[in-house]
N, C-alpha and C positions, 0 to 999 in steps of 0.2 A: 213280416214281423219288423217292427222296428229297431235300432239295432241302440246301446248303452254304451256312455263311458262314463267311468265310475271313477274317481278322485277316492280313494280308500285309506290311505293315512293309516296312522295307527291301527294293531289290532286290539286298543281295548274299545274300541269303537263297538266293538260283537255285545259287550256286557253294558255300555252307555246307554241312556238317551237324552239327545241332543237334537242342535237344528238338522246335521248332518243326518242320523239314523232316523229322525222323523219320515227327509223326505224319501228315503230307501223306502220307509213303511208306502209313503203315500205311491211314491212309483209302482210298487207291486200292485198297490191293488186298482190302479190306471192301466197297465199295460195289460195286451189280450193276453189269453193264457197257450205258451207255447207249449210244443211238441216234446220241447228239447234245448237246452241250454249250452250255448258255448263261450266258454272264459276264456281268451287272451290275454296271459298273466305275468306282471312283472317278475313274477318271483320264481318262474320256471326257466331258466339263463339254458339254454343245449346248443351242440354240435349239430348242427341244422335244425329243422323242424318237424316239430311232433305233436302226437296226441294221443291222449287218454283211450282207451281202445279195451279197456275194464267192463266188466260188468259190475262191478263192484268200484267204488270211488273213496280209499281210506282218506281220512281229515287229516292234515298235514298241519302240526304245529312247527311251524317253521319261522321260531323267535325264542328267544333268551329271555331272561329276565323278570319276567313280567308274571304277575296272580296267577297263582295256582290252580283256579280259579277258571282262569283261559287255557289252562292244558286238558282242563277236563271237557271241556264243548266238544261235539260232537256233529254233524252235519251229514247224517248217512241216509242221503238220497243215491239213487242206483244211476249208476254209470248207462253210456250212451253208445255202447261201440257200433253201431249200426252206424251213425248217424257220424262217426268218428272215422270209420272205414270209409265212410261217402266223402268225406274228405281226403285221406288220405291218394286215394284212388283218383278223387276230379281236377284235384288241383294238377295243372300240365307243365307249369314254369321249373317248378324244383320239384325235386323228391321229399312229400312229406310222411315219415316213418310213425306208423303204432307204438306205443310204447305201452308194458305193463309194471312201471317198476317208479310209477304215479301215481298221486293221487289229488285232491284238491288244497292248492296251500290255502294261504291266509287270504290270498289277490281274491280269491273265489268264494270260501266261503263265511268270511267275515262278513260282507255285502248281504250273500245270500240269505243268512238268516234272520235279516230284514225282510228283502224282498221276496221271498219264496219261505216263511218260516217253517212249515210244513214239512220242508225239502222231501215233496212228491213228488219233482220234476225231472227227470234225468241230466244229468250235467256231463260234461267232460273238458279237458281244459286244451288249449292249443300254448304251443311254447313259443320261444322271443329264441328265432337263431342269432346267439350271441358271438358265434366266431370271430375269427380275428384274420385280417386279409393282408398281409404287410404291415400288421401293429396296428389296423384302421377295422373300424366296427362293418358290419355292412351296413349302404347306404339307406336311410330313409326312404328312397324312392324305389328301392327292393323290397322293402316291408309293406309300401302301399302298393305296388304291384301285386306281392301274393295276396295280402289282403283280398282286392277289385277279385279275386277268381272266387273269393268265397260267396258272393252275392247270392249266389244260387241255393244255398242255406237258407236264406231270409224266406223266399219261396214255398219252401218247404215245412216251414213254421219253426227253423231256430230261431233263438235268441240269442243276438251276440254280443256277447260285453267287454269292451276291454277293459281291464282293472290299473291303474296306476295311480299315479299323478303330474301334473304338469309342472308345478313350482315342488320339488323334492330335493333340499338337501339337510341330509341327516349331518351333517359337521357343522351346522349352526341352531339346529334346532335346540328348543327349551322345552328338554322333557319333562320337569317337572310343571308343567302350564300349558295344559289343550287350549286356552285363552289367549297366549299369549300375544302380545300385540305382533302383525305381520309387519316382515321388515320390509321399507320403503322399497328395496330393490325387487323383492318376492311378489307384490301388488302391481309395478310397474309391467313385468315381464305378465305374470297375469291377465291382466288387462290390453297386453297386445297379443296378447293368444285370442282372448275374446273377442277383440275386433276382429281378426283375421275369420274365428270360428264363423263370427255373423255374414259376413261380406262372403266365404266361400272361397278364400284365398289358400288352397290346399297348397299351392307352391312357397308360398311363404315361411306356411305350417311346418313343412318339410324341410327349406332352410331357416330354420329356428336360430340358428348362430349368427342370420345376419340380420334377423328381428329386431334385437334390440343388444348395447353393449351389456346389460343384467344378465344375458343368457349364459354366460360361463358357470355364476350363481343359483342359478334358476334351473339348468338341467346341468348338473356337474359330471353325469352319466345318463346313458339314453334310456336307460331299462324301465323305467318310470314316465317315459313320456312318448316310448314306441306305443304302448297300447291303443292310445289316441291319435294315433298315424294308421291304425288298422279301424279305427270305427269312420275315420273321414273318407278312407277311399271307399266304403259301402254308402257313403254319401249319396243319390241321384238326383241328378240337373232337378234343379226347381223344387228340390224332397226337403222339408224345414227342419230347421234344430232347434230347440229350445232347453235350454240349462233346467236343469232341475236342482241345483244346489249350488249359494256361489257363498267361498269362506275360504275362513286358514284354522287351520290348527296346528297347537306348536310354536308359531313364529314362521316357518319355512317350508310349508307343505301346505299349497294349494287344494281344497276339497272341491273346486268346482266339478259338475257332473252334467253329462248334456244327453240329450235323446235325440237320436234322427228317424223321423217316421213318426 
């Protein structure tokens, strides 16, 4: 299977149509049809790592404010714990734990009901271990590590997407304007992620902080730009990527979205 990364922005993105939910449409119906879907999602933050291990998958509104409109959506496709326990179990580096006290946030099924509207597909989510090591995140090159074990999913006909964004920060954003113009620093930082994505520089990718001085800007927190640290180590020597979506919406949240495979 080929494996997603999704640039997901806003959740009123679920109720829009735009350039961005076009090409969600048009990706679903270009990709083969998997087994089974796996979302690594900015918006599941835990104490190690975990996954969805349900047979049932509840829709997580997981946002303030926003149309009433968006609390009532719905996404109940059946959960995947077979296929969630095969992870739990293969992965050798760390301990990753079952959880049933999940369900799919917004990382997962805002996207999905573009791409899968149906949601006949089973899903389950994997989470972002967010702990704290002497005040310091874990590193990037622990989260592409566990990632590289996952591969053996792709085999077996998952689908793996990781959900975030690369350019995310919500302290500059302009919510009133999905249009709004993208600020010069947000486009800069951008656009050397994209070079790096094309040329295959996952060590770059991973030191993000010494890419460019925009990068403080541009990832002001990692939770939004680990996802796409877990879709590049499933990356293999000479396997192609191509963008499927490249934008801003907001001012300061990059929508690029790329396919490997």
């Amino acid at each position: 299977m080929p494996v997603l990364f999704i640039g997901h922005g806003s959740p009123m993105n679920v109720i829009l149509r735009n350039r961005f939910t076009d090409s969600l449409k048009r990706a679903g119906r270009e990709l083969p049809r998997p087994k089974a879907i796996m979302v690594v999602s900015a918006h599941w933050l835990t104490e190690g790592t975990h996954v969805t291990c349900t047979e049932k998958t509840p829709t997580i509104h997981d946002f303030y404010g926003f149309p009433e409109e968006l609390y009532e959506l719905d996404y109940p496709c059946p959960g995947s714990p077979q296929f969630a326990r095969h992870v739990a179990e293969s992965v050798k580096k760390i301990k990753v734990r079952c959880s049933d006290n999940w369900g799919l946030d917004h990382a997962s099924w805002s996207i999905l009901k573009h791409i899968y509207p149906d949601a006949d597909i089973p899903v389950f989510e994997m989470s972002l271990d967010y702990s704290f090591n002497e005040w310091h995140p874990k590193p990037m090159r622990y989260h592409y590590g566990l990632a590289a074990e996952l591969a053996g999913l792709r085999t077996r006909g998952v689908l793996i997407i990781g959900s975030g964004n690369i350019v995310h920060n919500l302290g500059l954003i302009d919510f009133r304007n999905i249009d709004a113009e993208p600020f010069a620093w947000a486009v800069r930082f951008d656009e050397k992620v994209r070079d790096a994505l094309v040329s295959g520089d996952h060590e770059g990718l991973m030191n993000y902080q010494d890419m460019d001085a925009t990068a403080p800007l541009a990832v002001p927190t990692p939770d939004h730009y680990l996802p796409m640290i877990y879709a590049i180590a499933l990356q293999e020597k000479g396997e192609p990527l191509t963008f499927i979506h490249e934008g801003f919406q907001h001012g300061s949240v990059s929508m690029r979205c790329f396919r490997i495979g």
